[in-house]
Every structure is written in structure tokens, then in C-alpha cells.
Backbone bond lengths (Angstrom), bond angles and torsions (degrees), N, CA, C in turn:
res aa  C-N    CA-C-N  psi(-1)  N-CA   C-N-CA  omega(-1)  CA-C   N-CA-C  phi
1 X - - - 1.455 - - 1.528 112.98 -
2 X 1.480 113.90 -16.20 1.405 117.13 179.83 1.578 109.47 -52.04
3 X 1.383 99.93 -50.29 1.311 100.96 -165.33 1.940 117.89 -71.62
4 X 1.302 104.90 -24.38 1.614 106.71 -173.59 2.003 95.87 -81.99
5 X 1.316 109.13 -28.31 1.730 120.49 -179.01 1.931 91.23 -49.26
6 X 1.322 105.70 -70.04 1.765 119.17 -165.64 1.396 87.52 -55.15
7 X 1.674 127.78 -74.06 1.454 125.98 -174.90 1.779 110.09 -11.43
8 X 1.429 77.77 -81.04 1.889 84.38 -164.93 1.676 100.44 -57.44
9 X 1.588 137.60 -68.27 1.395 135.03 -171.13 1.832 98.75 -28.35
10 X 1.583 117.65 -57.92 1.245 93.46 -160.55 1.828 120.91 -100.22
11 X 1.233 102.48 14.93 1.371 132.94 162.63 1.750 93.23 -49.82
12 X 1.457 86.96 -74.55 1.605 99.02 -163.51 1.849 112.72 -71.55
13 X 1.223 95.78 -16.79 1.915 98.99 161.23 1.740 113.42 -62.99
14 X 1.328 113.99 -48.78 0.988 113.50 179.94 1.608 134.84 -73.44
15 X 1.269 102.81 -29.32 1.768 138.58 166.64 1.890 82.23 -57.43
16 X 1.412 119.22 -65.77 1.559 101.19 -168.18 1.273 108.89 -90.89
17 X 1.075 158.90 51.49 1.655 175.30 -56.43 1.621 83.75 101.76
18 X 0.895 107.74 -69.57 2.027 101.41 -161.66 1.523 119.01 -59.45
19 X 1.666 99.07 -35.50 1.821 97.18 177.32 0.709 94.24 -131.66
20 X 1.571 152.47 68.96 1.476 134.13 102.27 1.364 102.49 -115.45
21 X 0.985 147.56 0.96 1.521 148.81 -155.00 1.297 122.20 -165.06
22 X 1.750 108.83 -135.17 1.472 95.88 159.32 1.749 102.97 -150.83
23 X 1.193 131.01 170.95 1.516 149.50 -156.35 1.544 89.84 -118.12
24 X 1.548 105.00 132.03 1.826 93.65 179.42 1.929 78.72 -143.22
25 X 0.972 86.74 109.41 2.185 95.54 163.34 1.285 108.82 -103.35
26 X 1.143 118.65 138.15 1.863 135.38 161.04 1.189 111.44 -140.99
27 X 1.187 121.10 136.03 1.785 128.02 176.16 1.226 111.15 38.90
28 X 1.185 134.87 1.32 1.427 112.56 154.69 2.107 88.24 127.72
29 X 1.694 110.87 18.67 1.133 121.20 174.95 1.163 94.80 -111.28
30 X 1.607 128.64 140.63 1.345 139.48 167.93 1.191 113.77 -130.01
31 X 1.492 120.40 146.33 1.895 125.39 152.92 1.605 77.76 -145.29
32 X 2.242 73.46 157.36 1.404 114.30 172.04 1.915 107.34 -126.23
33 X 1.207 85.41 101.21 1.542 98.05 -176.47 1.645 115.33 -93.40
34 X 1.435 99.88 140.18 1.542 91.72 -173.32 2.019 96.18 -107.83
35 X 1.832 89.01 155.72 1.745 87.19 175.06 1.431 90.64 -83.97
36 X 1.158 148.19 -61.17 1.827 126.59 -169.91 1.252 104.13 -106.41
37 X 1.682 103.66 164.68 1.714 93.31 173.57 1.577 91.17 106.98
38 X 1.531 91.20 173.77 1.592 112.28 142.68 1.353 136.10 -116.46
39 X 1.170 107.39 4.50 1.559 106.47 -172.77 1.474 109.94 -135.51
40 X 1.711 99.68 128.92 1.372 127.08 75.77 1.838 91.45 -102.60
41 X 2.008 93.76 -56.26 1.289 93.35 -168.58 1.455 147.97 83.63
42 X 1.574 96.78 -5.34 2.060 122.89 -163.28 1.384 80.17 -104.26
43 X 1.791 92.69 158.68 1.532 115.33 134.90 1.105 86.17 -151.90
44 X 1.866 88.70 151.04 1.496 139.04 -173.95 1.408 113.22 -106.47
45 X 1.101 104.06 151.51 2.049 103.42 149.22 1.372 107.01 -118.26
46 X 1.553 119.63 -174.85 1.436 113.54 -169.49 2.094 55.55 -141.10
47 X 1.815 87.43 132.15 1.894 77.83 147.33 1.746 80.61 114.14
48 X 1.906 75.85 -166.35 1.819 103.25 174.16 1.518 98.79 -89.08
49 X 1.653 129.08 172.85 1.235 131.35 -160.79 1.804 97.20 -121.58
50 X 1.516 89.89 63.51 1.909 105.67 -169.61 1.617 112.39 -59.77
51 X 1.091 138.72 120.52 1.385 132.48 165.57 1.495 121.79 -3.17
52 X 1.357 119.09 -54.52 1.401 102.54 -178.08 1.756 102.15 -86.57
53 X 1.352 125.87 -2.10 1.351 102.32 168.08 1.779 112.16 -91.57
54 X 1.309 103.61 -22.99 1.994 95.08 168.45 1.857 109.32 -67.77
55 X 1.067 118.87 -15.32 1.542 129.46 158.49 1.478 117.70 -49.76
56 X 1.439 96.05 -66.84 1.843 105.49 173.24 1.639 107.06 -48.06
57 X 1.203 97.33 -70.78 1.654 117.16 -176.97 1.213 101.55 -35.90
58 X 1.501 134.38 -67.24 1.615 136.22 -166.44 1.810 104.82 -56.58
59 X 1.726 109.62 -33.45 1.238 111.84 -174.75 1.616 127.56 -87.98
60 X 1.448 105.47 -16.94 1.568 137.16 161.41 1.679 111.55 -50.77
61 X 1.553 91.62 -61.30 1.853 100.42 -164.65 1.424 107.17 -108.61
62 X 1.521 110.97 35.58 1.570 88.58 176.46 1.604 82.33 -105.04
63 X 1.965 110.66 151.65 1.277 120.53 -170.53 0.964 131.63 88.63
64 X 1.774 113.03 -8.98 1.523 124.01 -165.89 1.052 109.09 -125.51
65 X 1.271 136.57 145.22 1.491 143.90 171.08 1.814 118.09 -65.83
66 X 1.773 115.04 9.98 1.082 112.92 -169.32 1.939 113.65 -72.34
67 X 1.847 101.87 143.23 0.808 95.70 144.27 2.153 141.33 -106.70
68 X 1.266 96.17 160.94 1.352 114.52 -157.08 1.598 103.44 -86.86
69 X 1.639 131.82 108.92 1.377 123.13 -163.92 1.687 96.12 -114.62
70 X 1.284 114.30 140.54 0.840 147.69 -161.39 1.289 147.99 -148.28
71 X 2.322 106.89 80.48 1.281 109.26 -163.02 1.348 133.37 -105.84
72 X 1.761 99.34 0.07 1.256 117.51 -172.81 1.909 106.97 -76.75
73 X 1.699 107.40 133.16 1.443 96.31 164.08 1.469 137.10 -57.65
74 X 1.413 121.24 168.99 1.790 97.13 148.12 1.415 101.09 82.57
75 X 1.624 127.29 -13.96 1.622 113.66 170.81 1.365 113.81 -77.19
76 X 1.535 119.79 131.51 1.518 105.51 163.05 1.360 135.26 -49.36
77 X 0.859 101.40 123.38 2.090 103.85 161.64 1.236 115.16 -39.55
78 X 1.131 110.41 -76.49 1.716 120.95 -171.81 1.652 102.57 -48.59
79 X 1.067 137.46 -14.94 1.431 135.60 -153.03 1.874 90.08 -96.79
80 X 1.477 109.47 -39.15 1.461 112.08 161.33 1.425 124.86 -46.27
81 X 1.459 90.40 -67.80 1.563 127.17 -171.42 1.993 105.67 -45.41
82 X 1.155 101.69 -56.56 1.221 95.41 177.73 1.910 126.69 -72.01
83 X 1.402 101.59 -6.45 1.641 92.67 165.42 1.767 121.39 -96.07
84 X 1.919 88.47 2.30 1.571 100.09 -169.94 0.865 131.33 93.36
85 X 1.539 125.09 44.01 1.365 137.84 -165.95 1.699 90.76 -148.87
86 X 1.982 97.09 133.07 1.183 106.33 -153.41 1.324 94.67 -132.57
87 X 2.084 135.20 149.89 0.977 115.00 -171.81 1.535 103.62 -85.05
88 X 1.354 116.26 148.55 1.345 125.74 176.56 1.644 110.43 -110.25
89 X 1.290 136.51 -36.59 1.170 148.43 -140.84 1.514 118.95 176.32
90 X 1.802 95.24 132.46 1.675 102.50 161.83 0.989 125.71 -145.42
91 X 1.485 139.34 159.74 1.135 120.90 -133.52 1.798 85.88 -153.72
92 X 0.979 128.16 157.78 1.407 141.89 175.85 1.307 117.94 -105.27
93 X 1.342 117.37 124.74 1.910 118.23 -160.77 1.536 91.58 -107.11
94 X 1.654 115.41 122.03 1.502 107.35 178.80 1.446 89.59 -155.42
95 X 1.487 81.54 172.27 1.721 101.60 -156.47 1.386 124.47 -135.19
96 X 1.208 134.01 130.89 1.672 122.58 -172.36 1.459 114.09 -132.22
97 X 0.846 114.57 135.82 1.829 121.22 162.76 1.345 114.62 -88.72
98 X 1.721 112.09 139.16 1.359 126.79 -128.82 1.633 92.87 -114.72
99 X 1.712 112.76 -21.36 1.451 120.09 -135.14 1.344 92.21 -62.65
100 X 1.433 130.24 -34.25 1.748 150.11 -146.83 2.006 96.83 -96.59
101 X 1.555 114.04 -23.91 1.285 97.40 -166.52 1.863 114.98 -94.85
102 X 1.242 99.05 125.61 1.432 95.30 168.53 1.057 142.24 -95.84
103 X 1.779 120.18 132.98 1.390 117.70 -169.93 1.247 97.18 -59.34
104 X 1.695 92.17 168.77 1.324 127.16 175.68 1.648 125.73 -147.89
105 X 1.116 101.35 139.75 2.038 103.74 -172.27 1.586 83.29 -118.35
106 X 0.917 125.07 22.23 1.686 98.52 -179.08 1.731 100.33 -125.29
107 X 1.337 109.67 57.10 1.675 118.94 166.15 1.430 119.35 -112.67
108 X 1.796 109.42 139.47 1.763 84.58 170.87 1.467 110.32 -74.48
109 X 1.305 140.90 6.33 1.717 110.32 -165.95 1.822 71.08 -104.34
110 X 1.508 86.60 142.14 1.707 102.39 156.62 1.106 110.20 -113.92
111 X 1.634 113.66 157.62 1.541 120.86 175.17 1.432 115.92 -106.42
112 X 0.867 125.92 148.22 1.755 123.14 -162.69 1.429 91.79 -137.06
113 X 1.241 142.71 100.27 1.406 148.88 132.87 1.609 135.33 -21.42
114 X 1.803 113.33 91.79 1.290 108.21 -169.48 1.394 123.93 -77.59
115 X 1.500 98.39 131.48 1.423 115.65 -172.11 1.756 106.98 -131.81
116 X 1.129 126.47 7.81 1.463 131.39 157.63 1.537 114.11 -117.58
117 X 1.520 97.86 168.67 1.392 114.52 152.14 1.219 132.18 -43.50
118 X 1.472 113.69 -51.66 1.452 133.42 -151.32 2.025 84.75 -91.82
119 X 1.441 117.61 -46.84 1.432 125.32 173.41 1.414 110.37 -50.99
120 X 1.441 130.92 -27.09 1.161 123.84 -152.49 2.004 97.56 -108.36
121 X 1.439 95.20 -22.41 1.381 90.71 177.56 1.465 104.35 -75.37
122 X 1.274 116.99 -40.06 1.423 108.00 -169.23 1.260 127.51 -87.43
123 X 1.640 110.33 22.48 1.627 137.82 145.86 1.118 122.56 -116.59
124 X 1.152 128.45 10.90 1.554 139.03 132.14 1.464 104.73 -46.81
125 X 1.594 108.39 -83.14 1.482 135.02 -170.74 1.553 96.72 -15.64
126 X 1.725 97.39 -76.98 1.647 131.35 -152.60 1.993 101.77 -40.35
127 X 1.740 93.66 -56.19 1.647 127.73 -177.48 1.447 100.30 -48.68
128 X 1.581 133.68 -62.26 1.344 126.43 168.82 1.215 136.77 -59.95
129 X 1.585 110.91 -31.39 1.735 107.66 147.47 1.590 139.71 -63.64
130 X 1.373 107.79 -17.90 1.334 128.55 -144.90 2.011 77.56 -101.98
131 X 1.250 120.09 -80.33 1.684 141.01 167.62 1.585 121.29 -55.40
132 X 1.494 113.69 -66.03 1.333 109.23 163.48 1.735 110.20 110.14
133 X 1.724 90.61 12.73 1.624 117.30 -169.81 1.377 109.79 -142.14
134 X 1.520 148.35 109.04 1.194 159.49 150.10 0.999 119.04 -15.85
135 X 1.285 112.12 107.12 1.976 120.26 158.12 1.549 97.56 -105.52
136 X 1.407 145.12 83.38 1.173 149.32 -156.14 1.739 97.99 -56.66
137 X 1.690 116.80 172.74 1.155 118.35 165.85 1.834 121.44 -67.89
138 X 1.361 113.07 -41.29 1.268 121.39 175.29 1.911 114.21 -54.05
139 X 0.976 125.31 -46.59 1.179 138.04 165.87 1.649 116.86 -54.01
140 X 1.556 106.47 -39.61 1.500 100.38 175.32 1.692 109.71 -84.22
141 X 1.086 135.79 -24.15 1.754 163.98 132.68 1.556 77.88 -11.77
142 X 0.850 120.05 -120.24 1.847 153.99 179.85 1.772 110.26 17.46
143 X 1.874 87.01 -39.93 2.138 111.41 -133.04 1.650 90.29 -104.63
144 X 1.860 102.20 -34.62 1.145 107.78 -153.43 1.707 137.53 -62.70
145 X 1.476 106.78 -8.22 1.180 131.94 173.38 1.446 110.19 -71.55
146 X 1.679 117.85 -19.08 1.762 118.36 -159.15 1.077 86.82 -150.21
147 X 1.305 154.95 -0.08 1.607 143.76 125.62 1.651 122.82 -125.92
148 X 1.647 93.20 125.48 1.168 106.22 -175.74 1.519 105.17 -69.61
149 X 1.478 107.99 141.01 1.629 124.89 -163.37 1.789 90.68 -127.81
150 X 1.448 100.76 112.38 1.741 98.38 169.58 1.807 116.43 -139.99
151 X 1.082 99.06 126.20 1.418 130.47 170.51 1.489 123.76 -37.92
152 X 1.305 144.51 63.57 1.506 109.87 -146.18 2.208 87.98 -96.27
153 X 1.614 82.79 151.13 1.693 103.31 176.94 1.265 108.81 -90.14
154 X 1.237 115.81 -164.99 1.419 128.31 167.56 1.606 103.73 165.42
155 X 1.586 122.29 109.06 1.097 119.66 166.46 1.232 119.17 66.89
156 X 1.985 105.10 23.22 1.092 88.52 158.41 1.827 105.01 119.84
157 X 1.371 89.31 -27.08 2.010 113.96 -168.32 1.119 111.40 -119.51
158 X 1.494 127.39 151.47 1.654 136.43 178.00 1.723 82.09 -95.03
159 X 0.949 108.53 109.29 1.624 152.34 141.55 1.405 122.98 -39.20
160 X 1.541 100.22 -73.21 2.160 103.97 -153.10 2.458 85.61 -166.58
161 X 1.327 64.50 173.60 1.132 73.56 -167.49 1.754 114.06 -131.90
162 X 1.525 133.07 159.54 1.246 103.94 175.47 1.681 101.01 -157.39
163 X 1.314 114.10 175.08 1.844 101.91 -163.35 1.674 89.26 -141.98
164 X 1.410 123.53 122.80 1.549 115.63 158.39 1.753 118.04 -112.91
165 X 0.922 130.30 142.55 1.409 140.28 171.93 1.124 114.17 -158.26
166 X 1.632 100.64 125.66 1.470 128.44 -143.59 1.670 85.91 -119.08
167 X 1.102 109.99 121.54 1.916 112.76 -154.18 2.193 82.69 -100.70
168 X 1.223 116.08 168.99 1.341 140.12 -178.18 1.696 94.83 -50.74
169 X 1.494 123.24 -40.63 1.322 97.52 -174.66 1.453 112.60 -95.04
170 X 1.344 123.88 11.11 1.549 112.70 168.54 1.023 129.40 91.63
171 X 1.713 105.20 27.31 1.298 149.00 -163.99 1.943 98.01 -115.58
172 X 1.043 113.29 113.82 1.159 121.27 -175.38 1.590 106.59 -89.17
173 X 1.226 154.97 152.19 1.572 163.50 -159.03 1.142 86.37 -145.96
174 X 1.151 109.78 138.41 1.734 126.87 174.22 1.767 80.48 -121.51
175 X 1.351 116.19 163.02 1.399 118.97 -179.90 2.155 91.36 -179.54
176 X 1.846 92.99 169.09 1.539 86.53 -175.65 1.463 145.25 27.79
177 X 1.457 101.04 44.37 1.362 123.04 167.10 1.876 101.92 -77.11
178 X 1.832 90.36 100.51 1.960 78.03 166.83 1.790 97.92 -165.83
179 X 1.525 88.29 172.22 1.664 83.15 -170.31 1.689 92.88 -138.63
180 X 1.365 99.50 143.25 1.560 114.22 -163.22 1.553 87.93 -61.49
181 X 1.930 106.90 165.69 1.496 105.23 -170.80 1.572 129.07 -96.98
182 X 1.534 91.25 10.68 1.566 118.46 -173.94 2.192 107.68 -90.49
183 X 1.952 97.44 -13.18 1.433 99.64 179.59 1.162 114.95 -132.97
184 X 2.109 103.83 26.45 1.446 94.08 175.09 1.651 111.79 -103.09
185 X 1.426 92.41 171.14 1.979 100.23 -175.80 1.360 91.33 96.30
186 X 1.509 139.80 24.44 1.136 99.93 154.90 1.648 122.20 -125.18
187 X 1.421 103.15 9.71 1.550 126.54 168.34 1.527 117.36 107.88
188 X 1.453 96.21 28.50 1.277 110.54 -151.36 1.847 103.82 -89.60
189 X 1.805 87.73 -23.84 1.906 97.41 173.47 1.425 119.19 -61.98
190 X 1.422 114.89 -37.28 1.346 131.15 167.15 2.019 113.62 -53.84
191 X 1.328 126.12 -42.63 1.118 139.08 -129.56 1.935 78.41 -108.55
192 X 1.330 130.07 -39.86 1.208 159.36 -138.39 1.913 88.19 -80.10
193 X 2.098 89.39 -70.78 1.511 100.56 -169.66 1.130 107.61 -75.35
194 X 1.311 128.41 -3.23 1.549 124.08 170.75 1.736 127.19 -53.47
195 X 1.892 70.98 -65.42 2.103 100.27 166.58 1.339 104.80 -47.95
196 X 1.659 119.25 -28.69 1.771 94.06 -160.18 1.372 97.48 -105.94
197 X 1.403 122.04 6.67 1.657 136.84 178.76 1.710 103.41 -75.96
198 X 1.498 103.57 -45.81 1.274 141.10 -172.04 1.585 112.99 -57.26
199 X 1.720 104.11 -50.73 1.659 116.20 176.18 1.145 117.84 -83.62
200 X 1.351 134.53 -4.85 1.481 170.91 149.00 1.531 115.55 -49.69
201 X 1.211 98.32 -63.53 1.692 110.42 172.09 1.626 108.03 -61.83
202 X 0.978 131.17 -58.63 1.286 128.84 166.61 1.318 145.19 -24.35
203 X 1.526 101.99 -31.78 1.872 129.04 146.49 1.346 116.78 -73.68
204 X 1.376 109.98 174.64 1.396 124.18 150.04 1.539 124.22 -53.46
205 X 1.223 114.18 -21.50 1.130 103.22 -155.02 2.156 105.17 -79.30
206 X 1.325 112.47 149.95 1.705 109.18 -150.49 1.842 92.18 -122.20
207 X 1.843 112.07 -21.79 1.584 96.76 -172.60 1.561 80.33 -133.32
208 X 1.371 119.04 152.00 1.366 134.33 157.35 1.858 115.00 -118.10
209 X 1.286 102.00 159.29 1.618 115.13 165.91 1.201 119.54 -129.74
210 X 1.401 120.53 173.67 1.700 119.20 179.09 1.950 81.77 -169.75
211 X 1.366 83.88 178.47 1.731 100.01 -176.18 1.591 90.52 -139.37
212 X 1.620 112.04 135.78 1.333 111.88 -160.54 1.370 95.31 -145.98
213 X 1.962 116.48 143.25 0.672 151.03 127.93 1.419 125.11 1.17
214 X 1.396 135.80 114.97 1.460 118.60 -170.43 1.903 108.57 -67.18
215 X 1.598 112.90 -21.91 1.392 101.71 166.98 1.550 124.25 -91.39
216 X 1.636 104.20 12.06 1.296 98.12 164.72 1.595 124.17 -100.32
217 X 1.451 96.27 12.24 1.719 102.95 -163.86 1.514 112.82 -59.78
218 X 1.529 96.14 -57.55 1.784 93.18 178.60 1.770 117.48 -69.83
219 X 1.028 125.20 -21.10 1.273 105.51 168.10 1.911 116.78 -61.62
220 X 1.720 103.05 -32.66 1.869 108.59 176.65 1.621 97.35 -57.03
221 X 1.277 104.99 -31.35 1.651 97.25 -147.72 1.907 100.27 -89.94
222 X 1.067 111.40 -8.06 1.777 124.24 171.32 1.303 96.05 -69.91
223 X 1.737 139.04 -51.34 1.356 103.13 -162.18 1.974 93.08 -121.70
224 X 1.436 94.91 60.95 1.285 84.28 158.84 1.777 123.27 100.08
225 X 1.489 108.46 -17.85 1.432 105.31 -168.64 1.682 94.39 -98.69
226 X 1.428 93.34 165.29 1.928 110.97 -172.05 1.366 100.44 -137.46
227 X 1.499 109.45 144.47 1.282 115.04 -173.69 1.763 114.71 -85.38
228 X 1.316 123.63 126.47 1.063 143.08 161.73 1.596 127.73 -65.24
229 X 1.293 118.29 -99.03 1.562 109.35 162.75 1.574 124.44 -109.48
230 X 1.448 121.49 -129.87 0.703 159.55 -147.96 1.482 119.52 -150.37
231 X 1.440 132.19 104.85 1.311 157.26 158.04 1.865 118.76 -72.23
232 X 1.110 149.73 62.35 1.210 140.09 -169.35 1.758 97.23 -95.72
233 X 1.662 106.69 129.32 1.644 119.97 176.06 1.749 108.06 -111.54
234 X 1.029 114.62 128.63 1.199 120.41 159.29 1.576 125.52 -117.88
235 X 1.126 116.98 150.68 1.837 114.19 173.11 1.347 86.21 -153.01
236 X 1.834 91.45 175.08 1.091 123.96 -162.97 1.936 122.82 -122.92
């Protein structure tokens, strides 16, 4: 599953490299840089982290706020460390099969699917309270045809927010599962990934992934998903 987890994550790095910004590949080094915003914002390697590709890499992100993702074992630290790239973040790559889960319409958070302007700002908004990092409205505009962008309510209010992209092999990405900090504690994060488990089922698609948070583990691990690898982020 490691490998379909990276598939789809940097599928969708490059998908946002392409319309908000631009996608720059060399030797088998990639970033997806956005013109506003922060995201995509990564560079990758495909491979081992060979001398002339920490070259590219050092020459890619100097000036840039990118972070550096990193799933392969066995790379040195210091080999980072010395161009100035520091770990910031890690994240857990896990995976669930869907075939056993059943939708449900009987939740209070609803999900509302953005398909305007005025929709896309007000999952911008939600996304920077919820994270505390910009996925601008123009960028969700751009994406929105090849990832579904949904809003979740509650009572009335944009709540949390959530991102699916279902990559060429039929591998669904769950991504931006979060709930602003004014509506958390009330189980509403749980109620959130349900709905977007829920809009999921509705396709073809039969296994999903996400990369999670060490305090999001036990909520993955309630409906079913198991942890795979290891995510390590560095910037500079």
C-alpha cells in the first residue's frame, strides 16, 4: 500500500503544481509550487537521494518556503541537514478497505460539495482555521473538477473541511480532514470522516488512503484503516 499511498499523495502534488503554479521535474526530483497560497509547496524524489539529486533539491528550494517529503528508509539526516533542511513533521501513511463500510445519511455534519466561487471561499476560510495554512479559493476553482473539495456544516455553520482525489488507479485519497478550533471536542472529527467515507462509497472507488497525524491515528483506526509507513517533512 506504500506505494499506491505516495502514487495518489504525489499525483495530487503535481495536479496542484499544474493549476495554481507550476510543476518543475529533473532527474527524478520534483516540486509542486503554488503562485498564492501555500500549497502544494513539496518536493519529492522518486528513487534513492543520490548526490546529484540532493544538488537539484538544494537548487529547487533555495528561496522557497518548500517542504521536503520523505518516504524512503536508510537516507541520511545529515545529508539534509547540511543543505539546511530541518525535520518539521511526520505523518503516518495508512490504508483501509471500504468494501465492509456502510454509507450513511443519518449524520448531523453534512458535506456540501464546492462548486462556486463564493463556495470555494468559504473553504478556504474554514481550511485556515481548521490547519492554519492556505489552500486559497483560486486554487480550489482550478483543482475542483479532479478533486472533490467539501465543506462540512453543522447547525447551520461551516465546521471542518475535507478533500478527496481518486488518482487513475482507483485509489481514493482522503486528505484535509479538520474542524475549525471554535467546534472541536464535540465528536464532530469523527462524524466529518464518516460523511467523506460516505461520498467515497458512492464511486467505484473500494480502498482509500490518507497520511495521518499521530492524534489522528485512533480515529483512522475506528473505521478500519492500519498504518503503513512513515511520512518524514523537512523545510528550510
Amino acid at each position: 500500500m506504500q506505494h499506491q499511498n505516495i502514487f495518489n499523495l504525489t499525483e495530487l502534488w503535481k495536479l496542484g503544481g499544474l493549476s495554481s503554479g507550476k510543476l518543475v521535474s529533473e532527474k527524478g526530483v520534483f516540486s509542486g509550487i503554488a503562485s498564492i497560497g501555500d500549497w502544494p509547496n513539496k518536493l519529492w524524489v522518486e528513487g534513492v537521494l543520490t548526490p546529484e539529486k540532493l544538488e537539484i533539491l538544494n537548487s529547487i528550494g533555495k528561496g522557497k518556503a518548500l517542504s521536503f517529503a520523505l518516504w524512503e528508509e536508510g537516507i541520511q539526516e545529515e545529508l539534509l541537514t547540511e543543505i539546511g533542511f530541518q525535520p518539521t513533521m511526520e505523518l503516518i501513511g495508512m490504508s483501509g478497505d471500504l468494501k465492509n463500510f456502510s454509507h450513511s445519511d443519518q449524520l448531523d455534519v453534512i458535506l456540501k460539495k464546492i462548486n462556486t466561487a463564493e463556495e470555494a471561499i468559504t473553504w478556504s476560510r474554514v481550511f485556515f482555521d481548521a490547519f492554519g495554512y492556505e489552500i486559497l479559493s483560486p486554487t480550489v476553482l482550478a483543482l475542483k473538477e479532479k478533486v472533490h473539495f467539501y465543506t462540512a456544516w453543522f447547525k447551520g455553520k461551516p465546521i471542518g473541511t475535507s478533500m478527496v482525489f481518486i488518482d487513475s488507479a482507483g485509489i481514493a485519497g482522503i486528505y484535509s480532514i479538520g474542524i475549525a478550533p471554535a467546534f472541536r471536542g464535540q465528536g464532530l472529527a469523527s462524524q466529518l470522516f464518516k460523511a467523506t467515507l460516505s461520498e467515497i462509497k458512492k464511486t467505484e472507488s473500494i480502498r482509500a488512503i490518507l497520511q495521518a497525524s499521530a492524534m489522528g491515528l485512533g480515529l483512522y483506526m475506528k473505521y478500519g484503516f492500519h498504518s503503513d509507513f512513515k511520512i518524514r517533512f523537512y523545510k528550510r
